[in-house]
C-alpha positions as CSV (number, residue, x, y, z in Angstrom):
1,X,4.3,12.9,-20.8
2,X,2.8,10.5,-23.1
3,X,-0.2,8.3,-22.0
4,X,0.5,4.4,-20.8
5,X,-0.9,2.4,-23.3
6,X,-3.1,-0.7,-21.6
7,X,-4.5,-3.5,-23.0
8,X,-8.0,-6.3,-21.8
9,X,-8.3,-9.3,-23.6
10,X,-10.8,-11.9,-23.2
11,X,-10.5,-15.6,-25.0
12,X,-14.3,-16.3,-26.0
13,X,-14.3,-20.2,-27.5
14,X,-11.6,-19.7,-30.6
15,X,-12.2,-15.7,-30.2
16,X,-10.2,-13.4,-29.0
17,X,-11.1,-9.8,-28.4
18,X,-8.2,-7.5,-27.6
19,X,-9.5,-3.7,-26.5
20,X,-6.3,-1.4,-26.5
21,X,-6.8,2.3,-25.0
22,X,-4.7,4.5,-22.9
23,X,-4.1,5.9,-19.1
24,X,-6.6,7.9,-18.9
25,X,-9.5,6.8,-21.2
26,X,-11.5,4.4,-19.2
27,X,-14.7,5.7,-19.8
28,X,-14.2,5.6,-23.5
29,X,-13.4,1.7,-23.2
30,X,-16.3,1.5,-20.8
31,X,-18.7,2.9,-24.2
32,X,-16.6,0.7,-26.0
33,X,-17.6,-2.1,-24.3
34,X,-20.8,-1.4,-24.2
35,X,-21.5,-0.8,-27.9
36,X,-19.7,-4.0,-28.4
37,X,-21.8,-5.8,-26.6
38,X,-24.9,-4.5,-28.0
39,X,-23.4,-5.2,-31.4
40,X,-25.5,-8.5,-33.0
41,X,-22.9,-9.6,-35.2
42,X,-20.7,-10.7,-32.6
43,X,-20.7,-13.6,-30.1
44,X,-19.4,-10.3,-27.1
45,X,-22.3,-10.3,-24.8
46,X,-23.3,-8.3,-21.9
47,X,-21.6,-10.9,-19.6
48,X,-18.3,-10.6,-21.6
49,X,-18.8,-6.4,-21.0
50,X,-19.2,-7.0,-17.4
51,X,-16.0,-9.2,-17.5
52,X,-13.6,-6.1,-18.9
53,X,-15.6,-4.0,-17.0
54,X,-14.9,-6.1,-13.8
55,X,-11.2,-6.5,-14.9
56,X,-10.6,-2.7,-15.4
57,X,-12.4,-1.5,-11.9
58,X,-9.5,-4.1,-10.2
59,X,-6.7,-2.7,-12.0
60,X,-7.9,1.0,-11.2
61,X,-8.3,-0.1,-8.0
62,X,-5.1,-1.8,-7.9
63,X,-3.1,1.2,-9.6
64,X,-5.1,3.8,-6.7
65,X,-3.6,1.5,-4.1
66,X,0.0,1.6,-5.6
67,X,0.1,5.7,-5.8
68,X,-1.8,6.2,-2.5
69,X,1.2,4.0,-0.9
70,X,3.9,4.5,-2.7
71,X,5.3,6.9,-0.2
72,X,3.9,4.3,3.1
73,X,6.0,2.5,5.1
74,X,5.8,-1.6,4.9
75,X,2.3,-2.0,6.8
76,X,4.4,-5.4,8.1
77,X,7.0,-3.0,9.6
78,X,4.5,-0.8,11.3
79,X,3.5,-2.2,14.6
80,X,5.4,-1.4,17.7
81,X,7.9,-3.2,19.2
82,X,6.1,-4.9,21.7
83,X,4.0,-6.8,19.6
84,X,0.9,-4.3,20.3
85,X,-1.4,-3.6,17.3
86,X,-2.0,0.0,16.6
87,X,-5.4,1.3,17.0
């Protein structure tokens, strides 16, 4: 199966920095980032870094959410019929 290929981009004044990496390879954009930002001949600072770095965490956590309940049933359609919240 071949790797999803995934993309963060921040817009910096009239820069753009585009990091491409795949499924998989997180911690590799995470060093990435990192030497980027400690890189003087660019205006990608350590804010920028914790930007992506912010960015990525949400969509991990977003992706975790999506396989841990793909195989749920609609949390709207889970409550009993007499209005009761389960506890």
């Amino acid at each position: 199966m071949e790797a999803v290929k995934k993309q963060l981009v921040l817009n910096k004044g009239g820069e753009k920095y585009i990091f491409r990496y795949e499924s998989g390879a997180e911690a590799e954009l995470l060093d990435c980032l990192v030497r980027q930002a400690g890189d003087e001949r660019t205006s990608f600072d350590w804010f920028d870094a914790a930007v992506l770095s912010f960015k990525l965490t949400q969509s991990l956590i977003g992706e975790a959410d999506r396989l841990l309940c793909k195989d749920m049933p609609d949390p709207l359609q889970s409550f009993p019929d007499d209005g009761e919240a389960c506890i």
